[in-house]
C-alpha positions in Angstrom: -7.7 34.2 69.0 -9.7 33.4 66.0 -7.1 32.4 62.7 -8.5 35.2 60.6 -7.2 37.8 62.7 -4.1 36.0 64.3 -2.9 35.3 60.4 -2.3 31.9 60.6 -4.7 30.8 58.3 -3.6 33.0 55.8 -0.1 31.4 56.5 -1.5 28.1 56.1 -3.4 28.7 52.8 -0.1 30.2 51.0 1.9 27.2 52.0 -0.4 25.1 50.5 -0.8 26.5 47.6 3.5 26.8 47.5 3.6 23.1 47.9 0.8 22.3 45.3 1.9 24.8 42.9 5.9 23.1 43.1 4.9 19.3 43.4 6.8 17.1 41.9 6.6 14.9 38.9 5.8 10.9 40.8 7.9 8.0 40.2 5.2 6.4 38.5 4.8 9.3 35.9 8.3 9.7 35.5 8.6 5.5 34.9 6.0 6.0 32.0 7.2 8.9 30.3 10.5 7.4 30.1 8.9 4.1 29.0 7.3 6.4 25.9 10.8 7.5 24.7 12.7 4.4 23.6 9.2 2.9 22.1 8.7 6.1 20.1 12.6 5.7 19.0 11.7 1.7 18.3 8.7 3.2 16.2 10.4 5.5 14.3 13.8 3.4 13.2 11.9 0.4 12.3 9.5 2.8 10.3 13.2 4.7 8.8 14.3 1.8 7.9 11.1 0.5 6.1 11.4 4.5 4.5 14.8 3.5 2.8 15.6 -0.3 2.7 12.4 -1.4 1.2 12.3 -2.6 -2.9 10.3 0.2 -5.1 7.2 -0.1 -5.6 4.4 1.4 -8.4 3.9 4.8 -7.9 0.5 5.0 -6.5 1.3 2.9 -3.9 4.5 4.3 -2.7 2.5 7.7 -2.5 0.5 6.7 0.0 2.9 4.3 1.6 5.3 7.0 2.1 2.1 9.8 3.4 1.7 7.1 6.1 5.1 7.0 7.0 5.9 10.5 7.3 2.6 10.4 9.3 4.0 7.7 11.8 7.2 9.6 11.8 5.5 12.7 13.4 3.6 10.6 15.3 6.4 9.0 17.7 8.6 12.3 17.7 5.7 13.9 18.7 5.1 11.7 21.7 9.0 11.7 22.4 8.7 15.1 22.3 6.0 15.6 24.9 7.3 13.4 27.0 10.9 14.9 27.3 9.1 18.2 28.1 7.1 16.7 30.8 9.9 15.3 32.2 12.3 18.3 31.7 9.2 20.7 33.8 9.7 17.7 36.5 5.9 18.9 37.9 3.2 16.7 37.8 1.0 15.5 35.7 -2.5 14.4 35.5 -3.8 11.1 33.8 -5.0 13.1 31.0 -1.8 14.6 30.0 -0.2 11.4 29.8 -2.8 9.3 27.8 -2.2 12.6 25.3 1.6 12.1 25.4 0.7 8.5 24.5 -1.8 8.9 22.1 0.5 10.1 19.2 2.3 6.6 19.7 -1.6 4.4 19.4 -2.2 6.5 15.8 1.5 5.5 14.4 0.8 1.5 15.5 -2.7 2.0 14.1 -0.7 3.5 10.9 1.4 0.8 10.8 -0.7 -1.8 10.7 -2.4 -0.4 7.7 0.6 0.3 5.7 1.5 -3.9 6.2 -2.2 -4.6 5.4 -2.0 -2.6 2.0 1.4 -4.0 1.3 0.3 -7.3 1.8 -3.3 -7.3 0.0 -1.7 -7.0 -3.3 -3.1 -8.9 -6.0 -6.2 -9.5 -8.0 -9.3 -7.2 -7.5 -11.5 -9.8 -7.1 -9.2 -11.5 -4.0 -8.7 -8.6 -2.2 -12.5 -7.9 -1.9 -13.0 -11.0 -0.7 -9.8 -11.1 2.6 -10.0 -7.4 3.1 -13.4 -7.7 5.1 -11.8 -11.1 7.0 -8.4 -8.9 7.8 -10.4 -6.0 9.0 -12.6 -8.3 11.4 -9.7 -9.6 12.7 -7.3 -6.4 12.8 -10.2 -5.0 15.3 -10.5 -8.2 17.1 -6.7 -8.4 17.9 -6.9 -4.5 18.9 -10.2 -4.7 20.9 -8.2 -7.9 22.7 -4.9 -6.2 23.3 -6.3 -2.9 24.6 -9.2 -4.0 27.1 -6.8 -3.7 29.7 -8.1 -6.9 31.2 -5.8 -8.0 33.9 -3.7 -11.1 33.1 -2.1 -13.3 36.2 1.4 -14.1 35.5 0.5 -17.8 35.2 -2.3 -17.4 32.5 0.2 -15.1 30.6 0.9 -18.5 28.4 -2.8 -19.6 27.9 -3.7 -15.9 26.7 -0.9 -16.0 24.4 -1.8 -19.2 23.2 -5.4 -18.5 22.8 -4.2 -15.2 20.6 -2.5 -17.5 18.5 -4.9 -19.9 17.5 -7.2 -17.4 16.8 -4.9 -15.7 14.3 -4.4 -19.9 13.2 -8.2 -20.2 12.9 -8.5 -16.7 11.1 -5.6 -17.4 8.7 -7.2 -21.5 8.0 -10.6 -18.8 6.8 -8.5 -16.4 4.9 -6.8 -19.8 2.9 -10.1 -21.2 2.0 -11.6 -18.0 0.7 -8.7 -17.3 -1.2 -8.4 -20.4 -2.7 -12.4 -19.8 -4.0 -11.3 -16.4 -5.2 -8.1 -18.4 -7.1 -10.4 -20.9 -8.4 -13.3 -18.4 -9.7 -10.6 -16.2 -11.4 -9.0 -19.4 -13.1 -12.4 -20.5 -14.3 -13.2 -17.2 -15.3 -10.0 -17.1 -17.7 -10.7 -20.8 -18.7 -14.4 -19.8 -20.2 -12.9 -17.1 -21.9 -10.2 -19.2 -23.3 -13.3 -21.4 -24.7 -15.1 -18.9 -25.8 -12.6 -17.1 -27.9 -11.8 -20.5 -29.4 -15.3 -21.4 -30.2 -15.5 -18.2 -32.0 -12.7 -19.2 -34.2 -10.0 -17.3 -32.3 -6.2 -19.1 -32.1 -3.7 -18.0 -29.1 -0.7 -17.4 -31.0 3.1 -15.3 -30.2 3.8 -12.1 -32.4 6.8 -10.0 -32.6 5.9 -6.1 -32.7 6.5 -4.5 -36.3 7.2 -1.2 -34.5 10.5 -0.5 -32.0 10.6 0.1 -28.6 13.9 1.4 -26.1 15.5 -2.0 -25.8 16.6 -3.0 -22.4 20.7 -4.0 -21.4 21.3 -7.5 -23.3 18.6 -7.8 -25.3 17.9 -7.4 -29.2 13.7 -6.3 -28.7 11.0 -6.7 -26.8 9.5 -10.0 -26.0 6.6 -11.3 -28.4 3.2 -10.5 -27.5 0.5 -13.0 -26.8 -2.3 -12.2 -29.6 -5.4 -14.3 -31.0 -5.6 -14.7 -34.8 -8.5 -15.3 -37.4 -8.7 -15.0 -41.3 -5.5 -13.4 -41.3 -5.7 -10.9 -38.3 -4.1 -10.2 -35.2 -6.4 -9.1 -32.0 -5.3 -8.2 -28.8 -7.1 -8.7 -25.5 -7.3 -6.6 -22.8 -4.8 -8.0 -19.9 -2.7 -8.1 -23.4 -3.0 -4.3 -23.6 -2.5 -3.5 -20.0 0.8 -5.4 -19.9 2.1 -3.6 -23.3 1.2 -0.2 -21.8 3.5 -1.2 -18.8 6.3 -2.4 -20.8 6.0 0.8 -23.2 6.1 2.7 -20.0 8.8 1.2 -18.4 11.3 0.8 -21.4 11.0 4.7 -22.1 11.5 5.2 -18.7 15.0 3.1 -19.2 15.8 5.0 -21.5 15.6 8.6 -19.7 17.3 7.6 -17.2 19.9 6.0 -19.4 19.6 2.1 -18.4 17.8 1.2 -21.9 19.4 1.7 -25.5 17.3 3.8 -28.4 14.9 2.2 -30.2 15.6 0.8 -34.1 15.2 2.1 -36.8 11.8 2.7 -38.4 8.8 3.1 -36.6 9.0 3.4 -33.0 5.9 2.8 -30.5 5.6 5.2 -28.4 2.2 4.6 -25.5 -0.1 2.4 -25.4 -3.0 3.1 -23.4 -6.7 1.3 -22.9 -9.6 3.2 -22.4 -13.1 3.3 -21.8 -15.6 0.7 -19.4 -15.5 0.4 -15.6 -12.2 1.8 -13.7 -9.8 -1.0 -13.6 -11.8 -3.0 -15.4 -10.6 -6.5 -17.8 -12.1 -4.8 -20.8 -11.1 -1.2 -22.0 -13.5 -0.5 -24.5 -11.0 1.8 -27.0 -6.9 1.4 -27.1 -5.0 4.4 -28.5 -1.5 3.7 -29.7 0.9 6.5 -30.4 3.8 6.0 -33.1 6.6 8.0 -34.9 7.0 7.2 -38.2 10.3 9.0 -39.7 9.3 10.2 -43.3 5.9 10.6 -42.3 4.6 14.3 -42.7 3.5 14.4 -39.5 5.6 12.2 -38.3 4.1 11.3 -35.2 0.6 9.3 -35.1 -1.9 9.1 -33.0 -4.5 5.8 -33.8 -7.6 4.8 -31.3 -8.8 1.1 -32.0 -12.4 0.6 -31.3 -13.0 -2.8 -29.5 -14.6 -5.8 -31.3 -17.5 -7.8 -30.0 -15.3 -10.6 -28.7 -13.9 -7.5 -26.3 -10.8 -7.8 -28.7 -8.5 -4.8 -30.9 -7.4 -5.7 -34.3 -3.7 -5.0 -33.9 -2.2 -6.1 -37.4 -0.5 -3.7 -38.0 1.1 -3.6 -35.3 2.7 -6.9 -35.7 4.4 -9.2 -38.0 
């Protein structure tokens, strides 16, 4: 009797689709998800505890570090998350759906590595143009190594390891040397215009500030600043400026959040800010300095200070 009209086929075709619809996640499947969950929870305390146990830092860079982190944070809970819902339906799974579970975990490494790239490329412009292209080569190289899925025996598993490791040698022995060219070319770049400025008549020299500032816990004022004087003047360079507008900054900060005492009194400095040229660059063109002077109708000032054509600003009045 033919199946079609006995009903066994019919039979047939719903059982299969019964056991196909209800099939079970594998063991293998189940052995990676599982595997996903404590490395997302590794992930995502190490990344905590970076969150809440590191120093502070300026705030432009603890922006984006903390972007990034909240980033990798979502990353590894959403991958825990996935993979506890795989595991929780208990039906299986195709490759796909677990390189997506995964995925989430490969952007929060990726993350991390940039966040310690950042952190440790700190420093002069100049330097970190030259290692950043250097780190980058060898970031990729290190990734495109550890994710080619090449098979390793057992026994080569020290030779690989070892090869890794004297590639990073070899790539940190290149990193040295150009840093120590960028080091050098920033010295001599200081020493010329150390000669310069004293060819031109120019004398380094210390200055206390004729104006008052919030003074920090255990001191009497700010520190001296570092000025060049001729016929009678005081100038300021720009690094000098750029420090000053930090220290302004940070002592009225102090003070709002009450770790600083008042300034003096008599004229108090308020900010400091350079202006003008390239972003970022060694040599504002125009410094505007903001003061209140009690007595003074008004009594706060606002004075902008045209650079020289030495790239200095005639501060004397600002100093004693």
């Amino acid at each position: 009797m033919p199946a079609e009209r006995s009903g066994i086929g019919g039979s047939v075709n719903s059982a299969l689709l019964t056991v196909l619809g209800t099939a079970k996640l594998g063991a293998g499947d189940r052995a990676a998800l599982q595997s996903l969950i404590p490395l997302a929870s590794g992930l995502g305390a190490g990344t905590i505890f970076g969150l809440f146990f590191v120093g502070r830092r300026r705030a432009s860079f603890a922006v984006f570090e903390s972007i990034a982190i909240v980033a990798v944070l979502v990353a590894v809970g959403t991958s825990a998350y996935y993979a506890i819902t795989l595991l929780h339906r208990d039906a299986a799974i195709s490759d796909k759906e677990l390189a997506e579970t995964a995925m989430p975990l490969v952007v929060a490494a990726l993350l991390l590595i940039l966040i310690s790239i950042v952190a440790r490329l700190r420093g002069a412009t100049q330097r970190v143009a030259v290692l950043l292209p250097l780190v980058l080569v060898a970031v990729i190289a290190a990734i495109e190594l550890a994710g080619s899925g090449a098979a390793v025996e057992p026994d080569a598993a020290p030779a690989v390891a070892l090869a890794i490791l004297t590639a990073g040698g070899a790539f940190g022995a290149l990193g040295t040397v150009l840093d120590a060219r960028a080091r050098r070319s920033v010295r001599r770049a200081e020493h010329d215009r150390l000669a310069l400025l004293t060819g031109r008549g120019y004398s380094p020299d210390e200055a206390p500030l004729a104006v008052a500032l919030p003074r920090r816990q255990g001191e009497s004022g700010p520190p001296p600043l570092d000025v060049w004087r001729r016929d009678g003047h005081a100038f300021l360079d720009g690094a000098t400026a750029r420090r000053l507008r930090d220290d302004v900054d940070e002592r009225w900060q102090a003070l709002a959040a009450g770790d600083a005492h008042g300034p003096h009194a008599g004229a108090v400095l308020l900010e400091v800010e350079p202006l003008g040229g390239p972003r970022r660059a060694e040599m504002p063109t125009e410094l505007r300095l903001a003061t209140l002077r009690p007595g003074v109708e008004p009594p706060r000032h606002t004075a902008s200070l045209a650079v020289n054509n030495d790239g200095l600003f005639d501060i004397t009045d600002l100093v004693t």
